[in-house]
N, C-alpha and C positions, 0 to 999 in steps of 0.2 A: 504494500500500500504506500504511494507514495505523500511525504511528508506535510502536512501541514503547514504551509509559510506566510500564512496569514500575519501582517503586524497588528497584535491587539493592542492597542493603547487604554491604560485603565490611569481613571480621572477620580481618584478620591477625594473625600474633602477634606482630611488631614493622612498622613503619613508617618510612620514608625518605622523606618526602617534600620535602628537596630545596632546603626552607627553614631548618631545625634545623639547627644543628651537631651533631646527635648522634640517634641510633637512637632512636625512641620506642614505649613498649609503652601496651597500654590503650586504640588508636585504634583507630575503623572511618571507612570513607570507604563516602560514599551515590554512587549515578550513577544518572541515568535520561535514557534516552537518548542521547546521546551527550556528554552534561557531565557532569563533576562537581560535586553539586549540595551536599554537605554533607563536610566533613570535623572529627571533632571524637573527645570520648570515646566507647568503645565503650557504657558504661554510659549513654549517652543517645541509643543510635539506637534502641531500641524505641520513645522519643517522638516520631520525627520523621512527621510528616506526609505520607502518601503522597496525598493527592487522590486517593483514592476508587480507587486505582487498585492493582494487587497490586503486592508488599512479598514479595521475594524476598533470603535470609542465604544470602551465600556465608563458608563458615569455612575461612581457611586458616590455622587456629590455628600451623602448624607451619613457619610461613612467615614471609617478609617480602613486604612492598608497596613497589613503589617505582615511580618515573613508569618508562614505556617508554623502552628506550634508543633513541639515536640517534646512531647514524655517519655522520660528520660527511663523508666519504673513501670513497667507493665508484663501480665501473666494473662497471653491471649486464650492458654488452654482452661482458666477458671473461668466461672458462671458469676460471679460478682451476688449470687444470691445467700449468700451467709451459711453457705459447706464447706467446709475446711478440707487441706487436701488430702487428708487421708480417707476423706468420703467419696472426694472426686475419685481420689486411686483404685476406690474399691467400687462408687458405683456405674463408673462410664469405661468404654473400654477408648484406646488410644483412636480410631475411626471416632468416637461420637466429640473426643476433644477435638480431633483436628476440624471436624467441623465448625465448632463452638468459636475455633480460633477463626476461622472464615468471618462469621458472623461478627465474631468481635470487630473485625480489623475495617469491616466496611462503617459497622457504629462510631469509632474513631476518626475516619477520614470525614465523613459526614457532618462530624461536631468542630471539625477544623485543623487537626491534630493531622499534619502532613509527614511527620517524620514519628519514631517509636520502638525502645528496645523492647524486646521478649526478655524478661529476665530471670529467664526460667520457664521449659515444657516438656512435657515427657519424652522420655526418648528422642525417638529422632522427631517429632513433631515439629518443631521448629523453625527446620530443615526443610522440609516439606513444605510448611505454609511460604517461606523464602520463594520457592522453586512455585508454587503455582504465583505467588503476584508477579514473578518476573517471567511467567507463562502468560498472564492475565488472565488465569480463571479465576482467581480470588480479587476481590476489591480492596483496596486499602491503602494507609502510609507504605510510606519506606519502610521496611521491619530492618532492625537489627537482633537478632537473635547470638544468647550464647549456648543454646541447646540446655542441657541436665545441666545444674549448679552443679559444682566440687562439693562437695562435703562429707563428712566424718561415719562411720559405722551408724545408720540407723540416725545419724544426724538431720540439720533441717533441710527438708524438700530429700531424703533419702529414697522416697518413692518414685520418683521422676528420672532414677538412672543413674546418679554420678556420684556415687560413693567411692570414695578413690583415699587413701593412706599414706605416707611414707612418701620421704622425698622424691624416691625414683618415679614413684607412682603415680605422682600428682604432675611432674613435671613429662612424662607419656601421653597422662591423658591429654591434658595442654594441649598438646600435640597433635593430639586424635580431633579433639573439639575442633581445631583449627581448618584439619584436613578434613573437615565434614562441614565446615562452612561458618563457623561459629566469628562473629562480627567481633566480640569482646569477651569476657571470660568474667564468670560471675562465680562466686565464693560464697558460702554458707560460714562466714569467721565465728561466729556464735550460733548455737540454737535457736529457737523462733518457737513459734507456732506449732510443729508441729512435736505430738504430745511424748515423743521417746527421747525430744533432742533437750541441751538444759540451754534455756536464754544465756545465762547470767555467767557463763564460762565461755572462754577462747577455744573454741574448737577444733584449731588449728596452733602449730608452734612455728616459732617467727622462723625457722630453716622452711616448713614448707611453707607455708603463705610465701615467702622470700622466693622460693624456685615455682609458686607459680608464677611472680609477677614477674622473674626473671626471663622464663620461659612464653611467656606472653608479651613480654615487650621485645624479645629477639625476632619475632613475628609480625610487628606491630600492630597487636593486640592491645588495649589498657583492661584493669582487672576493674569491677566493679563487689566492691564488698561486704554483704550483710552484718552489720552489727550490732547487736542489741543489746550488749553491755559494752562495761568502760576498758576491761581488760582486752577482751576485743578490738576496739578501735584503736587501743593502744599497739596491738599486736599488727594490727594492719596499717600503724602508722611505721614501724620498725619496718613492716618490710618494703614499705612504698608502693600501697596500691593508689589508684589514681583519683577512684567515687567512693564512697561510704554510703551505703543505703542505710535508714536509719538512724543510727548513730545516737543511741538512747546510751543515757548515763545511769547504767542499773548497776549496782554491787552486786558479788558471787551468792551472797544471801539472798538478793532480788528485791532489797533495798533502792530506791533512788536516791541518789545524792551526787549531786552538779557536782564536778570534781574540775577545779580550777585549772592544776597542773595538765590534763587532759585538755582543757580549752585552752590556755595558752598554747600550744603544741600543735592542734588544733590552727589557731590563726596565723599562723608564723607559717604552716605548712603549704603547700599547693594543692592540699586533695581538696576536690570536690564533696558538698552534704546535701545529700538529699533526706530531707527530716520525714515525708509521706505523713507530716500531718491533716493531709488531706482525707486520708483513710479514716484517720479516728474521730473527724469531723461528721463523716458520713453516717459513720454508727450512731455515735451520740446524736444525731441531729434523726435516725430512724428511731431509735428510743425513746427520742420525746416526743416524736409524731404518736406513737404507739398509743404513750402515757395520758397523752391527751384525749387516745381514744376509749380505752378501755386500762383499769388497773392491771398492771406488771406483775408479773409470776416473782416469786423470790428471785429466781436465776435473772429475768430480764435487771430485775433493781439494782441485783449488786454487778454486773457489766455494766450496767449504766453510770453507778456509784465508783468502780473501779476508772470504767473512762474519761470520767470528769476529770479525776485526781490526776491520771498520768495524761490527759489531755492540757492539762493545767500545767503540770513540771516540764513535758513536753515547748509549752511556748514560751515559758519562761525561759527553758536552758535557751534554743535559738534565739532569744530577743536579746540574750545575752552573748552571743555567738556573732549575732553578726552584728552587733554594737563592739566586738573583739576585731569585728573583719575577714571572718569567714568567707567561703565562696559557697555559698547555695546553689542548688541545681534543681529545678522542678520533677517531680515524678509520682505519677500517683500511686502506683501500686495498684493499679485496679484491677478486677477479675478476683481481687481479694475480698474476702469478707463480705458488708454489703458495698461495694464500690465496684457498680457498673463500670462497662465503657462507655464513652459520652459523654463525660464530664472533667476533665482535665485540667479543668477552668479552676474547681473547688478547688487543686492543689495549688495552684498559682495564688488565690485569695489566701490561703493559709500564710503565704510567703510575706505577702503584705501585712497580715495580721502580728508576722514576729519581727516587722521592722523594715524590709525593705520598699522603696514609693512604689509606687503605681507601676512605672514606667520599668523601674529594675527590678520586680516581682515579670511583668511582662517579658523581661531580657533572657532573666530564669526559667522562661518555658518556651524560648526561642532560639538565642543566640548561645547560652551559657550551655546546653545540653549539645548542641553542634561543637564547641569548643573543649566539652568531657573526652565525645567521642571521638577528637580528631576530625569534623568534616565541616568545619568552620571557613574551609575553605571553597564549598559548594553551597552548602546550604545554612540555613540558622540567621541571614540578615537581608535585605533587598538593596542588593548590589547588583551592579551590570556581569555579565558572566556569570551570576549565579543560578543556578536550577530556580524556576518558576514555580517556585513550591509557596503560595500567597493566600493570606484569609483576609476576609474583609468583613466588619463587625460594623453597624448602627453606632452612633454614638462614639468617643472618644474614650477610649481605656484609660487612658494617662491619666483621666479626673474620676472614673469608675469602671474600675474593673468589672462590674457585670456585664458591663457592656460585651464581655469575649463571649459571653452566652447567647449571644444576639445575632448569629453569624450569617450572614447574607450571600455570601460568596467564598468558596473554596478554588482552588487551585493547586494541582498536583503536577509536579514535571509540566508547565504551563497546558493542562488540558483542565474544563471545569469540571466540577466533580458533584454530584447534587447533595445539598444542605438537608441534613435531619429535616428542618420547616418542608424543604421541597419533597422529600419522600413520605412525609406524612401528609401534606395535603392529597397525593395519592394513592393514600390507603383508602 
């Protein structure tokens, strides 16, 4: 099929493109094909040169421009209906997730979200969902996937395939992940969620974590790290991994306590924190829907009672973090718990809520997760030569971030892509 060479010229009425410290009005950005090929004043795109070829005005006077986002934190094979994945492990078989992943990746591109790691799928799932978007039978972001997390004997996500040990071992599989397609390499540092592994211990010793990130940056690979205690991110600060998912300040007792010497260490560093306070926003905010409908079973009150508390120490430690001058990264973690896909936006509001403005909560779930993964270079900002990967939202984000919720127009590799609003008017 031969290529599309249409100049589409798009006329917003303000601009974010990711480089400014500030909202700019008076710009149109050109795209033809799937680059963007001219961004400049609006008053000089009627000179630009189409080569002969048609010259198509998209106007979305009443809008903003801004690069596609990109979640940095997503698990396309969960259901985001509040199963954990030792339910999913045991009640879907690997066909009914990779489906689920289909379906996820097209709810994502829909709500604006043009780029997005997998971090974390069973088996080769992952894999697979890669090879049909770049087939195009599946609809969706860019995926970055790192296939099965690393992790410890029966540790977290142990059911998804990557249980791997010992320095030799961990530095093969590396290896394997890589020669199967794996974009970045994702690490279970502490337990989590699920109920064999323990949160509140380094699940790993700083020789391995050390030879996987060793081994994955010989590749040019970056590690992205789960850690949900302090010993943890301490471990995955010794061996220099790149993101911290996470990044909860819980003692081996499962204690919280903000640990100073960890935050300095912390600020002074280059790793990237993705805090996924977005998740626990999502629960606590189904809880009180719930509360308001009908009284709370004992279990519902004290998860509710629990997520207040470490929703609470949670925003505190970041408001304290990036008043230190941390680098945040946005990422929701959805597919987890109750946090659909569709909503990306919540994680980014979180950002704002621990301190970052408008406009650098917005950077955090556009240009900053392109810069984690190394692709900072193509995508993550609207520059000329960059991939045509653009969303275009009512209203100005920079003075109300709800306004990302408002998404008017998608673009992917500059083709349009239809908006959640557009697929539901025909349903």
């Amino acid at each position: 099929m031969p290529q599309d060479n249409t100049l589409r010229i798009i006329l917003p009425g303000k601009l974010i493109d990711g480089v400014s410290d500030k909202t700019q009005e008076g710009m149109a950005v050109a795209i033809r094909g799937s680059v963007i090929e001219w961004v400049g004043p609006a008053s000089q795109a009627d000179s630009l040169n189409s080569v002969g070829a048609q010259t198509e005005t998209l106007d979305f006077s009443g809008g903003t421009l801004l690069a596609g986002l990109f979640d940095i934190h997503t698990h396309t094979n969960m259901p985001g209906d509040g199963r954990t994945g030792e339910q999913v492990n045991d009640d879907d078989t690997d066909e009914v997730r990779l489906l689920r992943s289909a379906q996820n990746t097209a709810l994502a591109v829909a709500s604006g979200v043009t780029t997005m790691c997998d971090c974390g799928s069973w088996n080769r799932n992952a894999f697979a969902l890669k090879e049909g978007l770049a087939l195009g039978i599946v609809e969706g972001p860019r995926v970055l996937v790192s296939g099965p997390p690393l992790t410890v004997k029966l540790g977290h996500l142990w059911y998804m395939g990557g249980e791997t040990v010992g320095v030799d071992a961990v530095r093969s599989r590396v290896v394997e992940l890589v020669d199967q397609g794996a974009d970045f390499i994702k690490v279970a540092a502490s337990g989590g969620s699920t109920s064999t592994s323990d949160p509140y211990s380094a699940a790993y010793s700083v020789e391995e974590l050390s030879a996987i990130v060793d081994e994955a940056h010989n590749r040019d690979r970056t590690v992205l790290a789960h850690c949900r205690c302090t010993d943890a991110i301490n471990v995955a600060l010794d061996a220099g991994v790149d993101t911290i998912l996470h990044c909860a300040f819980y003692d081996n007792d499962g204690s919280y306590r903000f640990d100073q010497k960890t935050a300095d260490r912390l600020a002074i560093s280059e790793v990237w924190l993705n805090p996924t306070m977005g998740l626990g926003n999502a629960n606590r905010e189904r809880l009180i829907k719930i509360k308001a409908e009908r009284e709370l079973t004992p279990d519902e009150e004290d998860r509710l009672e629990r997520s207040t508390v470490s929703g609470a120490n949670s925003l505190a430690q970041f408001s304290a973090l990036v008043t230190a001058g941390v680098k945040l990264v946005g990422g929701s973690d959805c597919g987890w718990s109750y946090y659909p896909f569709g909503d990306f936006q919540g994680e980014i509001m979180s950002l704002h809520k621990a301190g970052l403005s408008p406009l650098e909560a917005i950077y955090a779930g556009t240009r900053s997760p392109a810069a984690a993964l190394c692709n900072l270079d193509t995508i993550g900002t609207v520059e000329t030569g960059k991939e045509a990967d653009l969303l275009v939202v009512n209203g100005d984000p920079s003075q109300d971030l709800e306004c990302l919720r408002d998404v008017v127009a998608v673009f992917k590799g500059g083709s349009r892509v239809a908006t959640a609003k557009e697929r539901a008017a025909l349903d």
